[in-house]
C-alpha positions as a Markdown table, in Angstrom:
| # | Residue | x | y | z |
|---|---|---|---|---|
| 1 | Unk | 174.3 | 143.4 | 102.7 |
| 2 | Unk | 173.6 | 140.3 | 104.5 |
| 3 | Unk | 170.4 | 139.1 | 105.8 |
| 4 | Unk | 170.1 | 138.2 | 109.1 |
| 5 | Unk | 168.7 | 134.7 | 110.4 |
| 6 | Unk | 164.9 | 135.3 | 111.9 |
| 7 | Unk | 164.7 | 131.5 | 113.0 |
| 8 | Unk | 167.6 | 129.4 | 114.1 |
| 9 | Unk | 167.7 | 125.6 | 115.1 |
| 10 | Unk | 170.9 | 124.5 | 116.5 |
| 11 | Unk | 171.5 | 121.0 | 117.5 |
| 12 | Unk | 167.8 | 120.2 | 118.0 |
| 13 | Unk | 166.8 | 116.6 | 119.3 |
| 14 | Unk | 163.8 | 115.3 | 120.3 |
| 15 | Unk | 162.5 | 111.7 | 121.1 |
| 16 | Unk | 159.1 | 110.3 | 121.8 |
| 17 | Unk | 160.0 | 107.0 | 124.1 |
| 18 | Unk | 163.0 | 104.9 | 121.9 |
| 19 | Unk | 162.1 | 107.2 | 118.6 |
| 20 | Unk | 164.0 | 110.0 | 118.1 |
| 21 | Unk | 161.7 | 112.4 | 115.7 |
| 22 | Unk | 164.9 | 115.3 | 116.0 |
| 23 | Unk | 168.6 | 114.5 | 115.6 |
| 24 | Unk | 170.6 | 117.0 | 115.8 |
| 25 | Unk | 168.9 | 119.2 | 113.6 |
| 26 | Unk | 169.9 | 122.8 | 112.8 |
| 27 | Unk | 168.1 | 125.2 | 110.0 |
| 28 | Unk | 168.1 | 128.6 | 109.3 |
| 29 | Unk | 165.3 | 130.6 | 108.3 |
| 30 | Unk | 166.4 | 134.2 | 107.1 |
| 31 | Unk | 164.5 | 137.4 | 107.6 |
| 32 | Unk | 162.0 | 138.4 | 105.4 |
| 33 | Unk | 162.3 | 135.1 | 103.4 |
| 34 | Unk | 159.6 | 132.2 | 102.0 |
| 35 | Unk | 161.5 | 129.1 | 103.4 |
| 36 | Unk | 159.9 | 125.8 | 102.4 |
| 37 | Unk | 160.3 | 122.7 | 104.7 |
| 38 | Unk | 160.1 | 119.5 | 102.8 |
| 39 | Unk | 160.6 | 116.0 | 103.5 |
| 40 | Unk | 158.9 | 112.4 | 103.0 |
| 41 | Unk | 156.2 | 111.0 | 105.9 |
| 42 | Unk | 158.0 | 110.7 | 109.2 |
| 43 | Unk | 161.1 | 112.8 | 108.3 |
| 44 | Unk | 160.5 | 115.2 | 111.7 |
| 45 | Unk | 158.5 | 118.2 | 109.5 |
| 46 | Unk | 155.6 | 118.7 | 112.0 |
| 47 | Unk | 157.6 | 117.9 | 115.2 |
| 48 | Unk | 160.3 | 120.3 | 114.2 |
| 49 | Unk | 157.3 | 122.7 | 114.0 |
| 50 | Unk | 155.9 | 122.1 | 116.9 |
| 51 | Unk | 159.1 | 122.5 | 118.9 |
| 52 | Unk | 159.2 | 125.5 | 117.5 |
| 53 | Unk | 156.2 | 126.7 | 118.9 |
| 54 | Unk | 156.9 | 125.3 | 122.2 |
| 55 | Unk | 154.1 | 122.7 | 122.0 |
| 56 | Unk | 157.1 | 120.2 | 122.3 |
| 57 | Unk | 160.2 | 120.7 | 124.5 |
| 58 | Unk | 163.2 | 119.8 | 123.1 |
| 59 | Unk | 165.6 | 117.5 | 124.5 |
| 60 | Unk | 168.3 | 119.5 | 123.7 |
| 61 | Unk | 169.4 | 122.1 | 121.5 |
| 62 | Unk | 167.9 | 125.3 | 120.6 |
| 63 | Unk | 165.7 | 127.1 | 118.7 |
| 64 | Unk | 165.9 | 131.4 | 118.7 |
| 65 | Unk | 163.8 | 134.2 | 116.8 |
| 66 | Unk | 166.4 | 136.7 | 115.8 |
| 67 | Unk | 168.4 | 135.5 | 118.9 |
| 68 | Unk | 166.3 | 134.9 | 121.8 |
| 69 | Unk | 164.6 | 131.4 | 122.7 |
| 70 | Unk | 161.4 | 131.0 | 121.9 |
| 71 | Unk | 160.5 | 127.9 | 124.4 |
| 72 | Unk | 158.0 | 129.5 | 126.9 |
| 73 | Unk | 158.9 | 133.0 | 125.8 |
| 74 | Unk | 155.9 | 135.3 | 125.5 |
| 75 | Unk | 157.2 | 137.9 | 124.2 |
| 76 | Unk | 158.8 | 136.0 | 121.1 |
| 77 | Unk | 155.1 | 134.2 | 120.8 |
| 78 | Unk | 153.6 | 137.8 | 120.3 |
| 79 | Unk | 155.3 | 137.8 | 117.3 |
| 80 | Unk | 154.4 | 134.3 | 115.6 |
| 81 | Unk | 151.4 | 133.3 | 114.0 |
| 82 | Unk | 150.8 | 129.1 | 113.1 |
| 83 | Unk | 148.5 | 128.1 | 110.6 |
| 84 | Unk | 148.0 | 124.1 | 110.5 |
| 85 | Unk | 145.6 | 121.9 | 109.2 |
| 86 | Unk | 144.5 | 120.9 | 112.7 |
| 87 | Unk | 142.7 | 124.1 | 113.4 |
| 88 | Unk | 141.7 | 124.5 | 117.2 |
| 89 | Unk | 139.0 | 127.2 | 117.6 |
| 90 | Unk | 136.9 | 128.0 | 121.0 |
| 91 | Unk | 133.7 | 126.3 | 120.9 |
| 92 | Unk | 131.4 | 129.5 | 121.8 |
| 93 | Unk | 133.2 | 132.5 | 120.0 |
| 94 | Unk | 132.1 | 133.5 | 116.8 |
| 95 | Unk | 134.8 | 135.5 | 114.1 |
| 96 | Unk | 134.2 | 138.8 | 115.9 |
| 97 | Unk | 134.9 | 137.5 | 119.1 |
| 98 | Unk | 137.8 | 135.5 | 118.1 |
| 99 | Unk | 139.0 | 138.7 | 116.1 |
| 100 | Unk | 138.9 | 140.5 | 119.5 |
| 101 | Unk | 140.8 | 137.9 | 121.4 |
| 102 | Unk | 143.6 | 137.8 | 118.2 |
| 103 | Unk | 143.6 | 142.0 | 118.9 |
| 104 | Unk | 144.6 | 141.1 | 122.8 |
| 105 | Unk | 147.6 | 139.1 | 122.1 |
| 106 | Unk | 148.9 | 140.0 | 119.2 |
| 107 | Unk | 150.6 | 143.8 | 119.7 |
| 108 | Unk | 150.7 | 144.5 | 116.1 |
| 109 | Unk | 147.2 | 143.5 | 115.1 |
| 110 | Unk | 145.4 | 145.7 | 112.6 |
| 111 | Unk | 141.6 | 146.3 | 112.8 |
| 112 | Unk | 141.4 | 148.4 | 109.6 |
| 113 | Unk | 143.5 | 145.1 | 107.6 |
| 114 | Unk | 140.7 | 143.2 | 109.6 |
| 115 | Unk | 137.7 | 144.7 | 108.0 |
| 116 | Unk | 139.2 | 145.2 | 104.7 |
| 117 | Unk | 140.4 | 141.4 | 104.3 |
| 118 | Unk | 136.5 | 141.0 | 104.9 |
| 119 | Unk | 135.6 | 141.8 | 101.4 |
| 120 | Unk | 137.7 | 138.9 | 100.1 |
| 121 | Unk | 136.7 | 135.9 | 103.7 |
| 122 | Unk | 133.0 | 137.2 | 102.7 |
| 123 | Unk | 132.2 | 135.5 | 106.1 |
| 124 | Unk | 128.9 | 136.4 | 108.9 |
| 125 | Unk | 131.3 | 138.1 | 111.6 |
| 126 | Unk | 128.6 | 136.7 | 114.1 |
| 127 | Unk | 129.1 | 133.1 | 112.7 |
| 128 | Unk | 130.8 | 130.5 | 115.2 |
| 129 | Unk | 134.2 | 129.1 | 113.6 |
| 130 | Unk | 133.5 | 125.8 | 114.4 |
| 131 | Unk | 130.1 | 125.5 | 112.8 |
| 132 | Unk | 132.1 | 126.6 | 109.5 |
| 133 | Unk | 133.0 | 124.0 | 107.1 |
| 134 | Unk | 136.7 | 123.0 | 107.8 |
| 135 | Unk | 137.7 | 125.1 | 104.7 |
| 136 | Unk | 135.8 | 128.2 | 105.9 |
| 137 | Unk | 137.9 | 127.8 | 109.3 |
| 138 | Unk | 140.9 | 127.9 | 107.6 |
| 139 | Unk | 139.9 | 130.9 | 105.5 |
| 140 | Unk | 139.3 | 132.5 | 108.9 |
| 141 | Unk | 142.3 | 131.1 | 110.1 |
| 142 | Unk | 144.7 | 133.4 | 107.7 |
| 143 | Unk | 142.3 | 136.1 | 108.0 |
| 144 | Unk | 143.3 | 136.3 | 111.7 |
| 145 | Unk | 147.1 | 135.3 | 111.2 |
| 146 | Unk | 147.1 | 137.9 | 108.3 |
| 147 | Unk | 145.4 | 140.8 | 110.3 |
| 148 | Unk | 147.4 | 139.9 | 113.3 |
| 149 | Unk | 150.5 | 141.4 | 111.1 |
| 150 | Unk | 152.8 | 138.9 | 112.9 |
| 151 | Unk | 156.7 | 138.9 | 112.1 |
| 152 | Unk | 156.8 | 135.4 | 111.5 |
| 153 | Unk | 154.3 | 132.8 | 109.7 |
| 154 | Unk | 154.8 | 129.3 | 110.5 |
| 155 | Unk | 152.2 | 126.9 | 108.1 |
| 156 | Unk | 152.5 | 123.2 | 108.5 |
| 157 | Unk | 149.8 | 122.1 | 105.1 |
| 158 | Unk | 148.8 | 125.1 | 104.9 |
| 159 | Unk | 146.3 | 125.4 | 102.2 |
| 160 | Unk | 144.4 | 122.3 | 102.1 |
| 161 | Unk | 140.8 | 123.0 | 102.0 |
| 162 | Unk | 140.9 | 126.0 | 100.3 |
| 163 | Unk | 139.5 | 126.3 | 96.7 |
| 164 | Unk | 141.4 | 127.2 | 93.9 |
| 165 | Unk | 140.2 | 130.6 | 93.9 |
| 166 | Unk | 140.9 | 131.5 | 97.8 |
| 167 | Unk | 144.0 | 129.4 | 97.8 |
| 168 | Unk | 145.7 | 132.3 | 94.9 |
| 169 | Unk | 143.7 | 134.8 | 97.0 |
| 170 | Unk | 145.7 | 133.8 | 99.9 |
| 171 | Unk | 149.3 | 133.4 | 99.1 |
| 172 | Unk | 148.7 | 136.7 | 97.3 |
| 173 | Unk | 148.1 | 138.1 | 100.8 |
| 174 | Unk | 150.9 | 135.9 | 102.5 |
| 175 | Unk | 153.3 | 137.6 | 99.6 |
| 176 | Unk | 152.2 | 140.6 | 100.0 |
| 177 | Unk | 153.2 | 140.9 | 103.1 |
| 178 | Unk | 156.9 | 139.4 | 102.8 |
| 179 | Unk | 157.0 | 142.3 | 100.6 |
| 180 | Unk | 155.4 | 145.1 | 102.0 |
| 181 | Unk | 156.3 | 143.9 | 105.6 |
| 182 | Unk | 159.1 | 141.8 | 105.2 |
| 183 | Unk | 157.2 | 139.2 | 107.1 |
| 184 | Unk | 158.9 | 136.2 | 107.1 |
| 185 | Unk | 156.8 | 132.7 | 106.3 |
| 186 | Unk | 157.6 | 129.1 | 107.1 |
| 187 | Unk | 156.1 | 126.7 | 105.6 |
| 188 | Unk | 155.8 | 123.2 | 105.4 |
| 189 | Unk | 154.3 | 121.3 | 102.9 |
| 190 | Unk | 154.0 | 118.2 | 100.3 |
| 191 | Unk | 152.8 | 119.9 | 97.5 |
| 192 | Unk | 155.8 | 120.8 | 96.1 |
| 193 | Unk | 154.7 | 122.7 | 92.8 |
| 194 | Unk | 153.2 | 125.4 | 95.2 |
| 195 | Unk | 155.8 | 125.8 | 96.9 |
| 196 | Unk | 158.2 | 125.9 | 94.0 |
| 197 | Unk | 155.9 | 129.1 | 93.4 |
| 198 | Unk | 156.4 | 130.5 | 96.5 |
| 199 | Unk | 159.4 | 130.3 | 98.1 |
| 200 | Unk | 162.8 | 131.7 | 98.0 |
| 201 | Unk | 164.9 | 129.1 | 100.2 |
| 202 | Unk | 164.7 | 125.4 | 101.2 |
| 203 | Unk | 165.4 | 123.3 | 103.3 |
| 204 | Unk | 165.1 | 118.9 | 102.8 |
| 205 | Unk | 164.2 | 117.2 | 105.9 |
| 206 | Unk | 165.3 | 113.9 | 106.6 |
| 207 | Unk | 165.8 | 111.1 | 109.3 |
| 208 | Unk | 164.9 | 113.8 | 111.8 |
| 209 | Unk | 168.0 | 116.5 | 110.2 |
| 210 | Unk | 167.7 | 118.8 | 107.2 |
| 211 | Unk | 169.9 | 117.3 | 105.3 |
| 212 | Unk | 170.0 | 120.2 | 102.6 |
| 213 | Unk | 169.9 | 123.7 | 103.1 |
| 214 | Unk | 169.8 | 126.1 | 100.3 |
| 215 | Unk | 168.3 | 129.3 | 98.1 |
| 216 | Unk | 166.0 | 127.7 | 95.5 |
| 217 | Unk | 168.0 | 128.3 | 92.8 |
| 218 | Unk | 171.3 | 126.5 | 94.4 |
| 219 | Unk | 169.1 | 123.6 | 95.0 |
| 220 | Unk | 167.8 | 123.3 | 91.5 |
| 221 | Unk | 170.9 | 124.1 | 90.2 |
| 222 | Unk | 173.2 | 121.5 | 91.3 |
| 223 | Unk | 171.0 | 118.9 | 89.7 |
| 224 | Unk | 170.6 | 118.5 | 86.2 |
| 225 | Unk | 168.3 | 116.8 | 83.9 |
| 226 | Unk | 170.6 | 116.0 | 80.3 |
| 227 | Unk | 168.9 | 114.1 | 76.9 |
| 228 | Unk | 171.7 | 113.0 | 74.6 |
| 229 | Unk | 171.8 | 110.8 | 71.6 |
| 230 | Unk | 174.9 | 110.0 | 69.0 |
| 231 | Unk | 174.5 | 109.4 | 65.4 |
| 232 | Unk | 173.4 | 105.7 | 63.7 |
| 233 | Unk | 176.4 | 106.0 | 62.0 |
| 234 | Unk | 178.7 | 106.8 | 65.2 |
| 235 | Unk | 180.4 | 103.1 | 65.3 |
| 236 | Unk | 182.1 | 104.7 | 68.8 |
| 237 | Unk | 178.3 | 105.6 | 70.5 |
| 238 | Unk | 178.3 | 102.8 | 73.3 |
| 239 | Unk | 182.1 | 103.3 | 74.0 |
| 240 | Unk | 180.9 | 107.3 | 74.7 |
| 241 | Unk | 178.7 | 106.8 | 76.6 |
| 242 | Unk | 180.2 | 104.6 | 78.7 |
| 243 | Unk | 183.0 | 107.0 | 79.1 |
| 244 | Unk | 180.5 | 110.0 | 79.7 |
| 245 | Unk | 179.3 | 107.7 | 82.5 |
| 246 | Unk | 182.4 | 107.6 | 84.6 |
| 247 | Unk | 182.9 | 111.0 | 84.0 |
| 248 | Unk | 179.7 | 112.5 | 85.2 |
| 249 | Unk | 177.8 | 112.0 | 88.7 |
| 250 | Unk | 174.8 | 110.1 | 87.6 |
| 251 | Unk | 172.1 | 110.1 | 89.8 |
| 252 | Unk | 169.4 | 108.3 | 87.6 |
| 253 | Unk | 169.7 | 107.2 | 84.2 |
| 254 | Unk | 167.1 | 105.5 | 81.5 |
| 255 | Unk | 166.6 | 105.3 | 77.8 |
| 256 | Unk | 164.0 | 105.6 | 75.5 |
| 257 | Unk | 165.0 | 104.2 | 72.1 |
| 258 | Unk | 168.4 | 105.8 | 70.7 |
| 259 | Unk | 167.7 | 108.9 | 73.5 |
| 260 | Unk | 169.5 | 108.5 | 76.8 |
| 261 | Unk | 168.3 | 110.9 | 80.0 |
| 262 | Unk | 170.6 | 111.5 | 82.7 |
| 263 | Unk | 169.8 | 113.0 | 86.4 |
| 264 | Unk | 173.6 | 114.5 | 87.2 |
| 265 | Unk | 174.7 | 116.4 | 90.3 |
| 266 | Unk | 177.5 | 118.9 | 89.8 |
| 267 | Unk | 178.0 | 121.9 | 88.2 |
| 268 | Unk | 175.9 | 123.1 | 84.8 |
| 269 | Unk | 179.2 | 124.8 | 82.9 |
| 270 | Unk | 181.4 | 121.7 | 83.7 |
| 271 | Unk | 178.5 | 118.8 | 82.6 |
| 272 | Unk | 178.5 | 120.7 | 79.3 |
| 273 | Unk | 182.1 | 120.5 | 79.0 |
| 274 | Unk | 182.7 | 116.9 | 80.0 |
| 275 | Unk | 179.6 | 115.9 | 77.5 |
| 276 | Unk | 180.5 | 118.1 | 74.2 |
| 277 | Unk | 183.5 | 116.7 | 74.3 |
| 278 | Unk | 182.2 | 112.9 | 72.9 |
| 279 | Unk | 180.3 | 115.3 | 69.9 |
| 280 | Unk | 177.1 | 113.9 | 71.0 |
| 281 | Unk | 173.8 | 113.7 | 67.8 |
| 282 | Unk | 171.7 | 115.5 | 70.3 |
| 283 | Unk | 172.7 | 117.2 | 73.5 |
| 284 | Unk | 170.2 | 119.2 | 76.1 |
| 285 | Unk | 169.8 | 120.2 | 79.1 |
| 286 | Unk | 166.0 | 120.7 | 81.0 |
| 287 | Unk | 165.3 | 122.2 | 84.3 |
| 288 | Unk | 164.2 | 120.2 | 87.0 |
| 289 | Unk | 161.3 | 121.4 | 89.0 |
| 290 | Unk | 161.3 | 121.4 | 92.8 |
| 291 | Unk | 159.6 | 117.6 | 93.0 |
| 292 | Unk | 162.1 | 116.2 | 90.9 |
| 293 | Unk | 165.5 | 117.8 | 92.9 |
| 294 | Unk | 164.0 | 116.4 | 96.1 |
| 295 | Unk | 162.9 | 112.7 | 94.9 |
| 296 | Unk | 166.5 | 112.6 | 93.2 |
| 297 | Unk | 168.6 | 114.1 | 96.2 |
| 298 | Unk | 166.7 | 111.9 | 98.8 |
| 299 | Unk | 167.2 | 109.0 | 96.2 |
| 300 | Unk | 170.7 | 109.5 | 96.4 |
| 301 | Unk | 170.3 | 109.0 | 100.3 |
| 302 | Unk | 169.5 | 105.6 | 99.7 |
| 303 | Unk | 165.2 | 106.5 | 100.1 |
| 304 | Unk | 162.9 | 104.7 | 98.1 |
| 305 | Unk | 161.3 | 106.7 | 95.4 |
| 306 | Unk | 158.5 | 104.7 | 95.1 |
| 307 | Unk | 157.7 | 105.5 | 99.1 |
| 308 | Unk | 158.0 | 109.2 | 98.5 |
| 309 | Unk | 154.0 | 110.6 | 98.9 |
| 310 | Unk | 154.0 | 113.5 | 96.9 |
């Protein structure tokens, strides 16, 4: 059965004086899914995220939760929780108060998921947030999002400042709830070996568009990572490989003595087939991990690799 879309962007645009942060972006998030957002700096991540939430307005374009606009919609609102690394907290209200105000808004907010998610954010309920350390906030930050048992979670860096030990904690609870709840989390971030952990679908950000749209596994397995080396004796080797070269679509290629490594787009069954057939010494093929797809498919945009912070 099909899933349906929870979030959809169509033709989204939005500029900030001559810049345009949005061009015509679209994405779709599917219910009950871990969609990663990635990108380089200044690809549109945040802004996107914030027009989401209706901080921004967009120019044009729109942006619906299972069909309905979100832009000044409370009702929509009620069901989205947003977790960023710029946490904004009331100056006077301590946890308990804060909890209180959370149990106002949000419709399906659960007190007994409140107190038990207490014994693992071992925090004073009396405390005020913003006397915590800016780790502790966030801690109470998902503590509140979690309890609020929101349809959608939107988290834009999500879990800097957390220790090792909370930051499993957490996406434990996050998960949890996709599962249990079918909850559905967006998330963007630069650390692209958590995410790789985490998510399900993703989406590549750049120049203001998502430029690639797919289920993890599509995305890592369009690009491949190949080692091949012919025999000493092979009088034929250099005339192989450059044949293998104009037969395959090489996105990166180096050497390391006799060794030759390959980055090829394409499919996994026919790469095998066009290679085998030059009876290549040594012949393998290595998954690529999330980090690599995305410096390889932006490469093959024409972005510098050495300007990608990841």
């Amino acid at each position: 059965m099909e899933t349906t879309d929870m979030i959809t962007a169509v033709g989204v645009t939005k500029s900030f004086d001559k810049m345009k942060a949005l061009d015509d972006l679209c994405l779709h998030v599917k219910k009950g899914s871990v969609y990663g957002l990635v990108g380089p700096n200044g690809a549109g991540k945040t802004t996107f995220i914030k027009t989401l939430m209706g901080i921004f307005k967009a120019d044009s374009g729109e942006i619906t939760l299972e069909g309905e606009k979100i832009y000044e919609n409370e009702n929509s609102k009620k069901r989205i929780i947003y977790v960023c690394d710029d946490l904004f907290f009331f100056p006077t209200y301590t946890i308990k108060q804060t909890a209180q105000m959370y149990a106002d808004i949000y419709p399906q907010w659960s007190q007994e998921l409140f107190e038990k998610l207490h014994e693992i954010y071992k925090i004073d309920l009396n405390r005020k947030v913003i006397r915590l350390s800016k780790g502790m906030q966030k801690q109470v930050a998902f503590w509140l999002g979690i309890s609020s048992q929101p349809d959608v979670m939107i988290l834009d860096e999500p879990i800097d400042g957390l220790d090792p030990v909370m930051r499993r904690n957490t996406w434990k609870l996050i998960l949890n709830e996709v599962s249990e709840r079918g909850m559905t989390v967006l998330i963007s971030s630069h650390n692209l070996r958590e995410l790789e952990d985490v998510c399900d679908h993703v989406g590549i950000m750049y120049g203001g568009k998502v430029v690639i749209e797919k289920s993890l596994d599509d995305v890592k397995g369009n690009i491949h990572k190949i080692q091949l080396a012919f025999s000493r004796e092979d009088e034929r080797a250099a005339e192989k490989l450059a044949a293998l070269t104009e037969k395959l679509e090489i996105l990166h290629k180096s050497s390391i003595g006799s060794v030759t490594n390959y980055i090829v787009k394409g499919d996994s069954e026919a790469i095998k087939s066009a290679v085998t057939v030059f009876s290549p010494a040594v012949f393998d093929m290595i998954p690529l991990t999330l980090e690599e797809v995305f410096i390889y498919e932006l490469g093959g945009m024409g972005y510098e690799f050495e300007n990608i912070l990841i």
